[in-house]
C-alpha positions as CSV (number, residue, x, y, z in Angstrom):
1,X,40.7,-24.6,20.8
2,X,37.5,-23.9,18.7
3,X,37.0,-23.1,15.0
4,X,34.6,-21.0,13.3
5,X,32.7,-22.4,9.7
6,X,30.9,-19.5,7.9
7,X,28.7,-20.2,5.5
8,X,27.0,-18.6,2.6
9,X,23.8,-19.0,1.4
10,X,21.8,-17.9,-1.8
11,X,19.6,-14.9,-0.7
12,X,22.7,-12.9,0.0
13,X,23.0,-13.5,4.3
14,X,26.5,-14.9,5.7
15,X,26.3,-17.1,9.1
16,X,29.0,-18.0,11.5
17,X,29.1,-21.2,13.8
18,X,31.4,-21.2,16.3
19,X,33.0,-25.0,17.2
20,X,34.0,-25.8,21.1
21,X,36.3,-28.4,21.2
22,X,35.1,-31.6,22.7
23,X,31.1,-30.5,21.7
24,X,29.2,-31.9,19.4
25,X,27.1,-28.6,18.3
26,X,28.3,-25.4,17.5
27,X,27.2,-22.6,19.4
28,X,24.2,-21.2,18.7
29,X,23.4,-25.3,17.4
30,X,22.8,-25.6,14.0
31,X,19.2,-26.8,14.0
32,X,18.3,-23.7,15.8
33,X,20.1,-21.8,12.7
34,X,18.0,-23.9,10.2
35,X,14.4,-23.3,11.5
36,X,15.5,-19.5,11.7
37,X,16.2,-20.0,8.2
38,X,13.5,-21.7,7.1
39,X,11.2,-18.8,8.9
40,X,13.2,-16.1,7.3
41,X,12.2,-18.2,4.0
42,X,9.1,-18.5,4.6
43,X,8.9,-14.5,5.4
44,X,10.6,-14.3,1.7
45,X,8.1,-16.1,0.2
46,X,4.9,-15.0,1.7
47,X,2.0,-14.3,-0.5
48,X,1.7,-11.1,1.6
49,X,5.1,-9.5,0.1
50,X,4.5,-6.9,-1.9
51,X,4.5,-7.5,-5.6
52,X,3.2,-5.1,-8.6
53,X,4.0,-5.9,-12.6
54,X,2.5,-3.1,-14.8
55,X,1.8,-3.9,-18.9
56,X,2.5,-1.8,-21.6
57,X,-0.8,-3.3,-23.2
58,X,-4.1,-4.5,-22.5
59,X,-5.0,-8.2,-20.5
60,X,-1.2,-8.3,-19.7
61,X,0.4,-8.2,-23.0
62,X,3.4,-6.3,-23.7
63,X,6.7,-5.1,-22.3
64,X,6.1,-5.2,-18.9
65,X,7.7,-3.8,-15.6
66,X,7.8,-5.7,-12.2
67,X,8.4,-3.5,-8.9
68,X,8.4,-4.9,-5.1
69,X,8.9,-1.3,-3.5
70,X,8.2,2.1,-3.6
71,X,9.5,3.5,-7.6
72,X,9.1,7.1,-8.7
73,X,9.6,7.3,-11.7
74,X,9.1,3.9,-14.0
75,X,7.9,5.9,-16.7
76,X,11.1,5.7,-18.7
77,X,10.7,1.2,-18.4
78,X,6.7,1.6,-20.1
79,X,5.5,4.6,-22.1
80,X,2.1,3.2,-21.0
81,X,0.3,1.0,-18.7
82,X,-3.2,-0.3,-20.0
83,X,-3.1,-3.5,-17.6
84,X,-1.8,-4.3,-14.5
85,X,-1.6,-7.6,-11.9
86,X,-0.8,-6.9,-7.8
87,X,0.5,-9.8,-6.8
88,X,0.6,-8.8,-3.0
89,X,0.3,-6.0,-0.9
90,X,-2.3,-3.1,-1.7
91,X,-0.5,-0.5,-4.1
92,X,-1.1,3.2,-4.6
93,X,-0.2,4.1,-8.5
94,X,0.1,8.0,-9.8
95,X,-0.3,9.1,-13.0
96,X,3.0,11.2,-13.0
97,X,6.6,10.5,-11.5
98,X,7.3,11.5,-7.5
99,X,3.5,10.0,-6.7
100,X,1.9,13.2,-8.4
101,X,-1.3,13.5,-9.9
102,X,-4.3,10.9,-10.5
103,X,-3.9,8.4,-7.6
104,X,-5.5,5.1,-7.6
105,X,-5.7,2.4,-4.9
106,X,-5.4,-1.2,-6.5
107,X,-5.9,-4.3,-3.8
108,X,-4.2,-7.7,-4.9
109,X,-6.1,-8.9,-8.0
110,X,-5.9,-8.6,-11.7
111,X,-6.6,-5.4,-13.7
112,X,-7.2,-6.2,-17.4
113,X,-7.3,-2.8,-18.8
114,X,-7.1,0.7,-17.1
115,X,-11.2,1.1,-16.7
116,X,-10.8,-1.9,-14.3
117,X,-9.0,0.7,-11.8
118,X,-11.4,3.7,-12.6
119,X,-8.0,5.1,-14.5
120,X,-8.5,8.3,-17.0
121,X,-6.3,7.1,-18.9
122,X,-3.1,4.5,-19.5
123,X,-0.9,6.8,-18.1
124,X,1.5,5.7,-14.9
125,X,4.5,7.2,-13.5
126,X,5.3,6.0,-9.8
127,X,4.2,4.0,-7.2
128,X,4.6,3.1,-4.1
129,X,3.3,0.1,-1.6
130,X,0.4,1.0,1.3
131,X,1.3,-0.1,4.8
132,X,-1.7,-1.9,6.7
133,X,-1.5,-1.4,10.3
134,X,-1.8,-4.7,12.1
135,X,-5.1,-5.4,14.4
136,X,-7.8,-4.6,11.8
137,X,-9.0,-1.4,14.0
138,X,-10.8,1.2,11.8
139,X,-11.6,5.0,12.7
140,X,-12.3,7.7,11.4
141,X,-13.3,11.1,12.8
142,X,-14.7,13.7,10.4
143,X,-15.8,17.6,10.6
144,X,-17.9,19.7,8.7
145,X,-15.2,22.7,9.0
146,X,-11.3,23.4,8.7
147,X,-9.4,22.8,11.7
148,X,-11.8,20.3,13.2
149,X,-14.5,22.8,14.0
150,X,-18.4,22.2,13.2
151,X,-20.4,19.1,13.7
152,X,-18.3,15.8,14.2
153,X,-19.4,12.3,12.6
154,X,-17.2,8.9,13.8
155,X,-17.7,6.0,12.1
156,X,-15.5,2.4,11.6
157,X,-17.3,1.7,8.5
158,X,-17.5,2.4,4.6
159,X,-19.5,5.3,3.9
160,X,-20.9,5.4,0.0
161,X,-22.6,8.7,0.4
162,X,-21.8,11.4,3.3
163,X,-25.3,12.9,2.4
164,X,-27.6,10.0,2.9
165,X,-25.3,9.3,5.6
166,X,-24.4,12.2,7.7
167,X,-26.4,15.0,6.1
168,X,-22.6,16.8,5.0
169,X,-21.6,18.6,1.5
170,X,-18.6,18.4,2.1
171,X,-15.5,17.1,4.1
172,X,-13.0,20.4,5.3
173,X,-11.2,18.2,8.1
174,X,-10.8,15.0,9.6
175,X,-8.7,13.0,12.2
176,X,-8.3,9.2,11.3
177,X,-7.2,7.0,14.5
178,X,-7.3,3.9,13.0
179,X,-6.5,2.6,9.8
180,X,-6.0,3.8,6.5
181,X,-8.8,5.2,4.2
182,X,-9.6,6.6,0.9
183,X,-11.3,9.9,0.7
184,X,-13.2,10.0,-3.0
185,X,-14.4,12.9,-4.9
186,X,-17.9,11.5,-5.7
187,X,-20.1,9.2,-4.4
188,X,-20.4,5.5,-4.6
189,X,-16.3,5.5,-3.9
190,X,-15.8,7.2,-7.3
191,X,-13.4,10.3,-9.1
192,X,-10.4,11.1,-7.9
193,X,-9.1,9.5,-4.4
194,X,-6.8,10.8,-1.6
195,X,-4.7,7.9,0.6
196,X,-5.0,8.8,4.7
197,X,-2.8,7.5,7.3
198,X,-3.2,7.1,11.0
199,X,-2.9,11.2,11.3
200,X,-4.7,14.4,11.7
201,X,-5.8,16.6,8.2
202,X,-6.7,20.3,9.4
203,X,-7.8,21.1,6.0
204,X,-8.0,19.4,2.8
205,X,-4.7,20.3,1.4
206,X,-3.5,18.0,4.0
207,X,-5.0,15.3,2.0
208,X,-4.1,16.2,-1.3
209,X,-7.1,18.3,-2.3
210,X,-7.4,21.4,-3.8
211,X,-10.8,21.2,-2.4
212,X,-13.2,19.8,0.5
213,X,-15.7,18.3,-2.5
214,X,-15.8,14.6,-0.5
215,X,-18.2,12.6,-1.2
216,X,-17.3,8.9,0.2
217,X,-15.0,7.2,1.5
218,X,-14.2,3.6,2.6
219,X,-11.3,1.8,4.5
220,X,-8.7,-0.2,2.7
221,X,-8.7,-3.9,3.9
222,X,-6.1,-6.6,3.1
């Protein structure tokens, strides 16, 4: 006749250990249960989880708002945002709720005051975390006309200027195979910026642009 002892621990996750009479473990053992906790733990606790805290003020003063996944509308929690720490992750913030307007792409570090993230201004709506691909493969594929017509220029690098670089105006569509990059509106990786995924854009309003005015772009790295 067995027994069963459940047992409840802090984070919220119940576990069950069945007893066999005359054994001396319970089934699965319990030190196989304890190094899968201490791995889901350690998976809790990464430096890697994604962690954002936006302040009402300048060099982290203020109320303040703390968000570990995707928020669209914190708006009503700040009424501004002149500084901001990213405590893991890479993080796209929008200027207005539903990741509308403005967006800026903010690796982990510390962000004193809005021009530290080439912001307009201190206002901040939503945000939401940026999903890195594991392997490190970068590509990009980029076309000179809608629909992926014209001349074609591949890269796996950063790319400050598309005319010193390619000889191209502008950017009308593009297929990225590996990755994620940011398209930017001028050179030198500045003005407004435009998050792609691992997907094909037939035209720029598949990237968020009104317009194909691209300038440079870059990959985004952990």
């Amino acid at each position: 006749m067995g027994y069963v002892l459940s047992l409840l621990y802090s984070f919220g996750h119940a576990y069950s250990f069945s007893f066999a009479s005359g054994n001396h473990l319970p089934y699965p053992s319990i030190l196989s249960s304890k190094i899968l906790l201490r791995q889901r733990l350690a998976l809790l606790l990464s430096p890697e989880m994604a962690q954002i805290t936006f302040y009402e003020d300048k060099n982290f003063q203020g109320r303040r708002y703390d968000c570990d996944c995707d928020c669209a509308d914190f708006h009503t929690y700040l009424s501004r945002c002149n500084s901001i720490k990213v405590e893991g992750g890479t993080w796209a913030v929008y200027e207005r709720p539903n990741f509308a307007g403005y967006m800026y792409i903010l690796p982990q570090g510390e962000y004193p005051e809005y021009q530290r993230w080439m912001g307009l201004n201190d206002r901040l709506s939503s945000c939401r975390a940026v999903h890195l691909p594991s392997g490190g493969q970068y590509k990009i594929q980029i076309f000179e006309k809608g629909d992926f017509n014209g001349q074609m220029y591949e890269t796996t690098e950063d790319c400050p200027s598309i005319m010193e670089q390619f000889h191209m105006r502008e950017i009308h569509s593009c297929k990225v195979l590996d990755g994620v990059w940011i398209f930017y509106e001028l050179p030198n990786y500045r003005g407004r910026q435009y998050l792609l995924d691992k997907k094909e854009y037939r035209k720029p309003i598949d990237w968020g642009a009104a317009s194909p005015a691209i300038q440079s772009f870059r990959r985004i790295v952990e």
